[in-house]
N, CA, C and O atoms as a MOPAC input file, in Angstrom:
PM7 MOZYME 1SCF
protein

 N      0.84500 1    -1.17200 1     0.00000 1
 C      0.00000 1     0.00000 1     0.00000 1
 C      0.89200 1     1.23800 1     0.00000 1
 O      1.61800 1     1.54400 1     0.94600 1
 N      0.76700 1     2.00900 1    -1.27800 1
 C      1.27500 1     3.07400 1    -1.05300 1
 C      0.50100 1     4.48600 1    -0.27600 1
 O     -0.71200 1     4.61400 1    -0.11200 1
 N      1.39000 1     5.29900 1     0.06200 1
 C      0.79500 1     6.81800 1    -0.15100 1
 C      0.96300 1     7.64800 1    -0.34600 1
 O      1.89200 1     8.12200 1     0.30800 1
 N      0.41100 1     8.42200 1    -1.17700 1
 C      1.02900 1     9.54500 1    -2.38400 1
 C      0.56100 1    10.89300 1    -1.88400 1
 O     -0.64800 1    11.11900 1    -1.83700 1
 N      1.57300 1    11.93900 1    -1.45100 1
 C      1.44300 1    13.19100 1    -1.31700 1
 C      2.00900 1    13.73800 1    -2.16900 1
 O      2.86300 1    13.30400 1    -2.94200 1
 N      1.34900 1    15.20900 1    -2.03300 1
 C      1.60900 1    16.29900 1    -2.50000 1
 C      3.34600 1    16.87000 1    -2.88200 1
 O      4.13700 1    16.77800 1    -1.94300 1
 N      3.66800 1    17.20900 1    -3.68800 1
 C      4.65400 1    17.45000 1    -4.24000 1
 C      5.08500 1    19.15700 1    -3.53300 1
 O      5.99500 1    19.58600 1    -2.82400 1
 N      4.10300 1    19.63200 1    -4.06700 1
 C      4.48300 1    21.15000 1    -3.66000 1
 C      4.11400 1    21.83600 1    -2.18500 1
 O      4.93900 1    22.52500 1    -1.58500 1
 N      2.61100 1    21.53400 1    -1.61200 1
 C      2.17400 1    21.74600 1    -0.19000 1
 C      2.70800 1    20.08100 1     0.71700 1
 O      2.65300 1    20.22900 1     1.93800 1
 N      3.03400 1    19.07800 1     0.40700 1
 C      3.38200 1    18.01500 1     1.15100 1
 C      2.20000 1    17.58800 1     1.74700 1
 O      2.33400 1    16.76600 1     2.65400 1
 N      0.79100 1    18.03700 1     1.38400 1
 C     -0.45300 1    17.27300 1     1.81900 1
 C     -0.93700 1    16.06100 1     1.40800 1
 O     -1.10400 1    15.78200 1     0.22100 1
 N     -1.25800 1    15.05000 1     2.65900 1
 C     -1.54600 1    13.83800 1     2.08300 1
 C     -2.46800 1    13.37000 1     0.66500 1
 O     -3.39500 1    14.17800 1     0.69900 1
 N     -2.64200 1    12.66800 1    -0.30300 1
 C     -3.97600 1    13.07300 1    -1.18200 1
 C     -4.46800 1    11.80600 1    -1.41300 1
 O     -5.69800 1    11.78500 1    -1.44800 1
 N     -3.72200 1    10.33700 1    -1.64800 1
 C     -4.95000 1     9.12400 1    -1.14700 1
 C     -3.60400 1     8.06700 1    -0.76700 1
 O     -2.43800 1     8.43500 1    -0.62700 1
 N     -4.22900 1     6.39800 1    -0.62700 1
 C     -3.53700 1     5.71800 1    -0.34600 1
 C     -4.06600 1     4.97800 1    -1.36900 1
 O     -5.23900 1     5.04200 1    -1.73600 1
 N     -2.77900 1     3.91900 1    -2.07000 1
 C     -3.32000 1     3.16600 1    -3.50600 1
 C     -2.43900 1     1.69400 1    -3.27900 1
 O     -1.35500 1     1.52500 1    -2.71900 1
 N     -3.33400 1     0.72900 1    -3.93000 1
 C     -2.75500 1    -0.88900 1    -3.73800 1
 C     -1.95500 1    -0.65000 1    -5.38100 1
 O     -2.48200 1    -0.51400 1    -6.48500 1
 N     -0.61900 1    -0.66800 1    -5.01200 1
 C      0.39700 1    -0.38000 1    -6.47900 1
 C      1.22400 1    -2.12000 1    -6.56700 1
 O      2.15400 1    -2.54000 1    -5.88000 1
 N      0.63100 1    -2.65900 1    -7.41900 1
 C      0.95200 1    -4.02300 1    -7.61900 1
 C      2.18900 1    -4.55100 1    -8.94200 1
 O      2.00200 1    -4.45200 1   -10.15400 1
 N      3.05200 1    -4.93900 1    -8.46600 1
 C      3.96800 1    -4.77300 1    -9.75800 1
 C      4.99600 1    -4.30200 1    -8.94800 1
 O      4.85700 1    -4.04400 1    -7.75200 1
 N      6.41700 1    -4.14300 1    -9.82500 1
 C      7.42500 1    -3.49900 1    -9.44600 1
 C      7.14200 1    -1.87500 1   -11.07200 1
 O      6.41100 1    -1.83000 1   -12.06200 1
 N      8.14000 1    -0.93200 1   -10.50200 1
 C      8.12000 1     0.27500 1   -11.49900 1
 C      7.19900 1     1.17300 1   -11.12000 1
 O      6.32300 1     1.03200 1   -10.26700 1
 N      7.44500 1     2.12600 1   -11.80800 1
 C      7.30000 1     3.69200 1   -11.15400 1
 C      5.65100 1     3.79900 1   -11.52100 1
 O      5.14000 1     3.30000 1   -12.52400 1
 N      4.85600 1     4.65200 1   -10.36000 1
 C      3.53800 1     5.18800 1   -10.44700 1
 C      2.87000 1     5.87800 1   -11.77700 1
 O      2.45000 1     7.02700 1   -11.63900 1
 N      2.76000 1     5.31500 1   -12.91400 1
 C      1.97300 1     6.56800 1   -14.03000 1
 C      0.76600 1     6.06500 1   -14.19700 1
 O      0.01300 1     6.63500 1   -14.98600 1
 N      0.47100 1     5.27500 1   -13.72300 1
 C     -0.97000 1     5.14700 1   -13.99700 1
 C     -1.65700 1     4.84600 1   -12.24700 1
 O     -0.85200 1     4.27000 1   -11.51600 1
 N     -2.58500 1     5.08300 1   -11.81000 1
 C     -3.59200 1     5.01400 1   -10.55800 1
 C     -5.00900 1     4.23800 1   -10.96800 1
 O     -6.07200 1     4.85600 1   -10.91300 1
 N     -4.96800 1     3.17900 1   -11.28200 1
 C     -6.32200 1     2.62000 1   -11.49700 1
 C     -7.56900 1     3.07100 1   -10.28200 1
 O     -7.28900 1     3.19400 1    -9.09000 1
 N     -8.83500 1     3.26100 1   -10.79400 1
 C     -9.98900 1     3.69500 1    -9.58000 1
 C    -10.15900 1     3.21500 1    -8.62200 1
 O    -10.23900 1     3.60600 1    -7.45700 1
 N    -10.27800 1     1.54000 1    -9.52200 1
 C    -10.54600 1     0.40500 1    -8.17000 1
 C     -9.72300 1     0.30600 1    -6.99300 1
 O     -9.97700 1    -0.07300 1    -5.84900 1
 N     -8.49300 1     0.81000 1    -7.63800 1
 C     -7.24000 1     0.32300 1    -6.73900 1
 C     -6.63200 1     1.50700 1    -5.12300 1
 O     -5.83700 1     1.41600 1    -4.18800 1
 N     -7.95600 1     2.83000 1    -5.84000 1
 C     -7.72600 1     3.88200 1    -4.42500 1
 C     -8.31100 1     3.66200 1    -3.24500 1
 O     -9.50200 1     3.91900 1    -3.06800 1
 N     -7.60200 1     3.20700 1    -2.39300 1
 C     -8.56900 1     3.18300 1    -0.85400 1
 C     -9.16400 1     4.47600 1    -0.22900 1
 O    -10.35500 1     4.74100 1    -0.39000 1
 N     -8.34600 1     5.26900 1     0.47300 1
 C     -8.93300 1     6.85100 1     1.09300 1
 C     -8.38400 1     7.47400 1     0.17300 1
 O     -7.40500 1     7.27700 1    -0.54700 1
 N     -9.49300 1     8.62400 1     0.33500 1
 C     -9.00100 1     9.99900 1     0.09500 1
 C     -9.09700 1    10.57000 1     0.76600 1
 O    -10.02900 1    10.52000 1     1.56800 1
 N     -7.75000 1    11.79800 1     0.79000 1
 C     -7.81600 1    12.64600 1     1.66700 1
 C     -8.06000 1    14.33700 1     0.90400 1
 O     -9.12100 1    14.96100 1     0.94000 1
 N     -6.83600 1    14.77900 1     0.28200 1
 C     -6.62000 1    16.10900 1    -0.07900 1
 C     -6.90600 1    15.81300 1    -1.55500 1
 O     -5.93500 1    15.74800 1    -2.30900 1
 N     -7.97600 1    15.65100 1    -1.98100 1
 C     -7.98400 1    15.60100 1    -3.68500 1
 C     -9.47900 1    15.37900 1    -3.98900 1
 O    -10.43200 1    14.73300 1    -3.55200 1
 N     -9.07800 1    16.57000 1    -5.32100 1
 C    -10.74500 1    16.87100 1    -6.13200 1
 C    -10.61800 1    16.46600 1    -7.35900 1
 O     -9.58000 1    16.75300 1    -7.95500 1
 N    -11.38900 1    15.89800 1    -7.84700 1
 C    -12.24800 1    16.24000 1    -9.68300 1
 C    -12.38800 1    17.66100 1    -9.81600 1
 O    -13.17300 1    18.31000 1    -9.12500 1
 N    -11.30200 1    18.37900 1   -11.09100 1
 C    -12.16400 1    19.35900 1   -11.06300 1
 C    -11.80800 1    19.25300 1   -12.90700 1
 O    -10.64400 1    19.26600 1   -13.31000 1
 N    -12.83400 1    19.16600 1   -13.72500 1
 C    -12.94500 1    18.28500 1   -15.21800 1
 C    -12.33500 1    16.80400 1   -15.06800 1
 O    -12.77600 1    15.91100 1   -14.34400 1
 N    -11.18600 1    16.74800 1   -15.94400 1
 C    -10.50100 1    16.14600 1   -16.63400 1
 C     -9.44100 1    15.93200 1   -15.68100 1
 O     -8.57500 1    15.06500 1   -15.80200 1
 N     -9.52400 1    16.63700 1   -14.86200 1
 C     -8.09100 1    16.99000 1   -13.81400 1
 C     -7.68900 1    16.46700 1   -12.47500 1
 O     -7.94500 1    17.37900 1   -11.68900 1
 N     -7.10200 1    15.28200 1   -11.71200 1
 C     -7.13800 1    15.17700 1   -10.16600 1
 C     -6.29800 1    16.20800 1   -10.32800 1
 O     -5.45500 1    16.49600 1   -11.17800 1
 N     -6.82700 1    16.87000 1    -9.01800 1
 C     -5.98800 1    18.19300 1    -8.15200 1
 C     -5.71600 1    17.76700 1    -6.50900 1
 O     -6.36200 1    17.03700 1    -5.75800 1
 N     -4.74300 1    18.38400 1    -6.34800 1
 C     -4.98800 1    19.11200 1    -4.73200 1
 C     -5.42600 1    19.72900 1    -4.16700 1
 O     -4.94500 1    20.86200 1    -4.17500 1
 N     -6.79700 1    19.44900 1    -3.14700 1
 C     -7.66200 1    20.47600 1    -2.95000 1
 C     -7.05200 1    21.52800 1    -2.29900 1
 O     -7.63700 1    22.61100 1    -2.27500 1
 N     -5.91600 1    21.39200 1    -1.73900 1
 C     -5.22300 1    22.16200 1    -0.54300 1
 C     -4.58600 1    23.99200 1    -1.70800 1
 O     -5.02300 1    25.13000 1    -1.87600 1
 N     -3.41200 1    23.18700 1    -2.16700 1
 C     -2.50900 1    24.35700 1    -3.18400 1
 C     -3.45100 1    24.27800 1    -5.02600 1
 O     -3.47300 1    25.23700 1    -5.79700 1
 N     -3.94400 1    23.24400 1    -5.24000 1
 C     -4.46400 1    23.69600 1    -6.56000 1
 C     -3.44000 1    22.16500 1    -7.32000 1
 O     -4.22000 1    21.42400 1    -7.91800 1
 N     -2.51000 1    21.84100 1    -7.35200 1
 C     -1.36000 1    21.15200 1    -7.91900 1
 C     -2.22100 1    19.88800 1    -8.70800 1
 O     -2.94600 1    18.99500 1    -8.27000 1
 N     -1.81300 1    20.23200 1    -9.96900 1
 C     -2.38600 1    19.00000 1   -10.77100 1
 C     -1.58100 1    18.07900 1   -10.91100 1
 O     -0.41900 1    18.24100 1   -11.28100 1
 N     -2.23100 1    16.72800 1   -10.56300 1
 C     -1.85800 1    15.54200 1    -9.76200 1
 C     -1.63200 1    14.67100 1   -11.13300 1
 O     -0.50600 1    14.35900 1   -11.52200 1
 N     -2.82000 1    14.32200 1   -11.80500 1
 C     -3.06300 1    13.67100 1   -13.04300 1
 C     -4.55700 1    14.07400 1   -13.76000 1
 O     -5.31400 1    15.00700 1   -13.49200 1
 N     -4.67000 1    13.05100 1   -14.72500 1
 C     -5.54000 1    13.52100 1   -15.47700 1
 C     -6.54100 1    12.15300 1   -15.87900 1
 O     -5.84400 1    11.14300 1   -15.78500 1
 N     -7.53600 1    11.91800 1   -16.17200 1
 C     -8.68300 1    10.97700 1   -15.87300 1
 C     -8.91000 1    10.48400 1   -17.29600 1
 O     -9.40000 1    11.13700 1   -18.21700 1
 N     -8.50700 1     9.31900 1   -17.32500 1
 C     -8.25500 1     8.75100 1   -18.81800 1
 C     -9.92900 1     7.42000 1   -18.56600 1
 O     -9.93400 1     6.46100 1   -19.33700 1
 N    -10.63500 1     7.48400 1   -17.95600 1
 C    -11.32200 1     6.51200 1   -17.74200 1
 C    -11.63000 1     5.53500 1   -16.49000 1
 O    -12.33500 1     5.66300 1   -15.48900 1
 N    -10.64300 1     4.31200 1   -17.06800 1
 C    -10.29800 1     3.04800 1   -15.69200 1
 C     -9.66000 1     3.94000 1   -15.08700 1
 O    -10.33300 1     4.17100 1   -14.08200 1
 N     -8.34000 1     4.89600 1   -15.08100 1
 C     -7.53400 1     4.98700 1   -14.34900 1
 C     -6.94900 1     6.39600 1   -15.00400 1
 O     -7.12400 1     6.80000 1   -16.15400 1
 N     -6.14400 1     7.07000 1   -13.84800 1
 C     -5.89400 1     8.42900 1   -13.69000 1
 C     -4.48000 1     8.26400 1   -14.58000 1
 O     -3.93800 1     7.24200 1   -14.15900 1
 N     -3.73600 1     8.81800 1   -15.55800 1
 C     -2.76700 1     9.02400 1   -15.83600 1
 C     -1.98200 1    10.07700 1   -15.13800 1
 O     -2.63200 1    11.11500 1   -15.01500 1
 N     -0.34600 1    10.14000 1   -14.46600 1
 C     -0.09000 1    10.57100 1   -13.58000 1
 C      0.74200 1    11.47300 1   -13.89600 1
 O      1.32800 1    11.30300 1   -14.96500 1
 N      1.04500 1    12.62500 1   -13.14400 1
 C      1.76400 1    13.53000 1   -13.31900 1
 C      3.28900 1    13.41900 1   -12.77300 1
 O      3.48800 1    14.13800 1   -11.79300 1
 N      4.41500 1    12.65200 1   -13.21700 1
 C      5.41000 1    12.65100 1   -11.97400 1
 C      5.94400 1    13.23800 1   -11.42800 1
 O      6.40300 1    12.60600 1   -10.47600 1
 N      6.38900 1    14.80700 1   -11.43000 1
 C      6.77000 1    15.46000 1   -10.79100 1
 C      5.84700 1    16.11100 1    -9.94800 1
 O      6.36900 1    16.85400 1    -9.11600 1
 N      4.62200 1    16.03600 1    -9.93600 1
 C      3.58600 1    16.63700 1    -9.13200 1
 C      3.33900 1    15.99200 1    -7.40500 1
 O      2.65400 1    16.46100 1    -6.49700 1
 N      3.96000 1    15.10500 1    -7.43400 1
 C      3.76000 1    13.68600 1    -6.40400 1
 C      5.09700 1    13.24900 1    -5.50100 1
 O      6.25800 1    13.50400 1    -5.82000 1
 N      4.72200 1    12.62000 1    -4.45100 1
 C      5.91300 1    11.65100 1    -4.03900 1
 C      4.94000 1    10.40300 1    -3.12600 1
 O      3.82900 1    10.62800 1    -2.64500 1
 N      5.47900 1     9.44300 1    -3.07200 1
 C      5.09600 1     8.17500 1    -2.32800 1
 C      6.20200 1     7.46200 1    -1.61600 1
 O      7.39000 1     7.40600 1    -1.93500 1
 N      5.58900 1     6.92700 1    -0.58800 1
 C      5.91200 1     6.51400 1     0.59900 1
 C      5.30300 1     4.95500 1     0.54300 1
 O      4.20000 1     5.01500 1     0.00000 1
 N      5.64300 1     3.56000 1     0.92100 1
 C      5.29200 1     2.37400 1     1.54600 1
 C      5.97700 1     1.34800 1     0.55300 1
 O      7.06300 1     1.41500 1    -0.02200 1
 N      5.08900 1     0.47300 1     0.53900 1
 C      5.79700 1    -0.89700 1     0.08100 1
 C      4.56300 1    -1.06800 1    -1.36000 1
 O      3.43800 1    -0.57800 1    -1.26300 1
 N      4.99300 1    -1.77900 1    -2.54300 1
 C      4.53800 1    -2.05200 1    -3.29700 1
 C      4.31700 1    -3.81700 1    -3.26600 1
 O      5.24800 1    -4.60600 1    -3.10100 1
 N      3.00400 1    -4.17100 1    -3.44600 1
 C      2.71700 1    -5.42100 1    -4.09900 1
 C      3.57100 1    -6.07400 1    -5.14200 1
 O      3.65300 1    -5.38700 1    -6.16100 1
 N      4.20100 1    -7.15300 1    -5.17800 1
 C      5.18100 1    -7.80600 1    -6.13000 1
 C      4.06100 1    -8.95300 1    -6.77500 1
 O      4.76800 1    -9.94400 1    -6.95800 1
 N      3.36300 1    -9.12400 1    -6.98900 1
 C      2.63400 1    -9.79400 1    -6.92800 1
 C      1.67900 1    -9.30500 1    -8.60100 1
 O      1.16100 1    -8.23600 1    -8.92000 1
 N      1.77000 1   -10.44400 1    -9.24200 1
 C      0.85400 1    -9.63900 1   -10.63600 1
 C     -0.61900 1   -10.88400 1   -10.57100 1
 O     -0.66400 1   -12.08400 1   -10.30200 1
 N     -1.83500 1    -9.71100 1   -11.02300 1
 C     -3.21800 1   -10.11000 1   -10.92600 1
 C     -3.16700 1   -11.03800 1   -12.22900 1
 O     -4.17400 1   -11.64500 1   -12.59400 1

């Protein structure tokens, strides 16, 4: 379980089951547990806190912004 904050304010914004080894660009829906600091606002996840666009909403799953972000925990090695 990871958890992915904020890049620029350092506010928490959800916790996600990241399965696989390799870097975060995609956030599937199913796969977000909480939210904390984060809105829909169009096309756009944001930070509700500073505004910071997080990624962008391709459907199943959020395409990710990488410099907008950082994460913290352990990843699932494990493929579905």
């Amino acid at each position: 379980m990871l958890t992915l904050k904020c890049s620029k304010c350092k506010g928490k914004l959800f916790r996600y089951l990241k399965i696989g080894k390799g870097e975060v660009l995609k956030c599937y829906k199913d796969r977000i547990t909480d939210k904390f600091n984060i809105e829909e606002r169009g096309e756009c996840l944001v930070c509700s806190v500073c505004g910071n666009k997080i990624g962008v909403d391709k459907g199943d799953y959020y395409s990710m912004v990488s410099k907008s972000f950082k994460y913290r925990g352990a990843k699932e090695n494990k493929q579905r």
